[in-house]
C-alpha positions in Angstrom: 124.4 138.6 147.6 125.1 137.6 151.3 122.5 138.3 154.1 123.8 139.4 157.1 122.8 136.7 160.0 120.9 139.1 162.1 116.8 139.8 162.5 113.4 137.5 161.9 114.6 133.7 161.0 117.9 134.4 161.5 120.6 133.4 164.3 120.9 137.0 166.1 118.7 139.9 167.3 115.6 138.1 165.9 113.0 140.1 167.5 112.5 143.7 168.9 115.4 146.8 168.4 118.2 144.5 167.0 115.6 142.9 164.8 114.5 146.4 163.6 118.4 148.0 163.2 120.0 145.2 162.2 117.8 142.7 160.4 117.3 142.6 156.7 120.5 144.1 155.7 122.2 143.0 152.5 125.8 142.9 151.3 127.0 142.6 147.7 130.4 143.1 146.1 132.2 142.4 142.7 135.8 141.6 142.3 137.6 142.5 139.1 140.9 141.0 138.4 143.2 141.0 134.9 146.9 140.8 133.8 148.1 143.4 132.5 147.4 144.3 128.2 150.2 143.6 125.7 151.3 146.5 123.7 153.5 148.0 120.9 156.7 149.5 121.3 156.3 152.5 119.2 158.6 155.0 117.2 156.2 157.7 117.8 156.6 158.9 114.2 157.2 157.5 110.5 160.3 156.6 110.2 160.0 154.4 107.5 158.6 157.1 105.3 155.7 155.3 104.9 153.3 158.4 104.8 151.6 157.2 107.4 151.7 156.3 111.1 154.3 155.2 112.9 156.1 151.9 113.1 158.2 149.8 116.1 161.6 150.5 117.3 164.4 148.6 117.1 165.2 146.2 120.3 168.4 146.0 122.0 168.7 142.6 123.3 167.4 143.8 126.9 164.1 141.9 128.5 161.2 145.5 128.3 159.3 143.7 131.1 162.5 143.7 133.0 161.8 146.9 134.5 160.8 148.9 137.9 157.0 148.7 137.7 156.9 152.0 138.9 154.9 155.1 137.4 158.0 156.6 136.3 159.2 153.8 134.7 157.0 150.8 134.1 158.9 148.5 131.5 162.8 148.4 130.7 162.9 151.6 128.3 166.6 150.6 127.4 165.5 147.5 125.7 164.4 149.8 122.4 165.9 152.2 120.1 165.0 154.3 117.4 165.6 152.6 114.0 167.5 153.7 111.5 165.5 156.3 108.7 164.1 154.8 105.6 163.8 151.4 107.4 161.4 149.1 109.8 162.1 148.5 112.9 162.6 144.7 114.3 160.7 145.3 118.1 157.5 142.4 118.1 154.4 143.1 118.7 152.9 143.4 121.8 155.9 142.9 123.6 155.3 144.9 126.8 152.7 144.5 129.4 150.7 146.8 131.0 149.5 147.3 134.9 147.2 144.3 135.5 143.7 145.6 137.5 142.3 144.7 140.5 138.5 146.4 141.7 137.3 145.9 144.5 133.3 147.2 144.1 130.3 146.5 146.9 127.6 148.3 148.2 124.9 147.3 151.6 121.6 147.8 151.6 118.1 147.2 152.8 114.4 146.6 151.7 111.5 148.2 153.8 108.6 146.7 153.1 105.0 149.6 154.2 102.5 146.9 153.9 101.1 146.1 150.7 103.5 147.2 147.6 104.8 150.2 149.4 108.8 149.5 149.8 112.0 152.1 150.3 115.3 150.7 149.1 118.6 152.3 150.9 121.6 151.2 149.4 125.4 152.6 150.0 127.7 151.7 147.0 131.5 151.8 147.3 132.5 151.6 144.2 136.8 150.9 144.0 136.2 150.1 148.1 140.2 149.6 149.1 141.1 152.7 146.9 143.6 150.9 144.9 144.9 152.9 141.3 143.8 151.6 138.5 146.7 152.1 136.1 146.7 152.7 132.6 148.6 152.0 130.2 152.6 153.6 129.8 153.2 155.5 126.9 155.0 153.2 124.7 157.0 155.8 122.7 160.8 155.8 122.5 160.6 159.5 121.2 158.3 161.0 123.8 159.3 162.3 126.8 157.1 160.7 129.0 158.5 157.5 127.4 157.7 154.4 130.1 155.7 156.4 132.2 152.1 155.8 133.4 150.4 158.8 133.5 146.5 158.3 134.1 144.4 155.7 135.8 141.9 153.9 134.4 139.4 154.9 136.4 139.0 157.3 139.2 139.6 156.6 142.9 137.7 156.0 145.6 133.4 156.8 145.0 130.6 156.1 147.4 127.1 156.9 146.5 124.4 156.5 148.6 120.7 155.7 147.1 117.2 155.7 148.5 114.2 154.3 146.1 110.6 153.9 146.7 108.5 151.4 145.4 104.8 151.8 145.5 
């Protein structure tokens, strides 16, 4: 929470107009930052015969995090292949890595005080201020044909919401 250094005890616009505009007005803001999630290379069906899910690929010798980082193709889809039937494959686990996130939330606002315990609270909340995507995660199977692309974010873009409460 960081006061703004304008109105009564403050360094500017202490008294009067620039008291009554600019005083009392509050900022507040949460950062959010992460790495991006490990996860499986998939087969996107049971090749093992298994009867049940679907197992990892086989690797190719290539680095998947090698890759463009873009939407279309986020990790190095040559570094898997599809395994043989009737057998496992030998990719590790969690051996790609997602989009890391950065959010970027804050909001302003100000208290009104009416004497007594009459109050009015406006607040304007940004929330993902600098409109940055939050990715998700690429699709991680060899056999799909959006295999290595991102195709969602993790939340939407841009949202401001403006609030007024009263306290009596």
């Amino acid at each position: 929470l960081y006061e703004l250094p304008c109105g009564e005890g403050r360094k500017w616009a202490q008294r009067g107009v620039g008291n009554a505009i600019l005083g009392g007005w509050q900022i507040t803001n949460i950062m959010g930052l992460s790495s991006g999630f490990a996860r499986n290379p998939s087969t996107g069906q049971d090749r093992a015969n298994l009867g049940h899910g679907d197992q990892r690929p086989n690797v190719t010798g290539e680095d998947p995090n090698d890759g463009p980082r873009t939407i279309q193709e986020w990790f190095n889809t040559g570094a898997f292949v599809l395994q043989p039937g009737q057998t496992y494959g030998d990719a590790e686990r969690n051996s790609i890595y997602g989009p890391g996130i950065f959010n970027f939330d804050m909001s302003i606002m100000r208290n009104f005080s009416f004497g007594g315990s009459k109050s009015l609270q406006v607040r304007l909340e940004a929330f993902n201020t600098f409109n940055q995507p939050v990715w998700n995660d690429p699709n991680t199977s060899v056999t799909s044909a959006q295999y290595g692309q991102i195709t969602s974010t993790r939340k939407p873009m841009r949202e401001l919401q403006l609030g007024v409460k009263f306290g009596f």
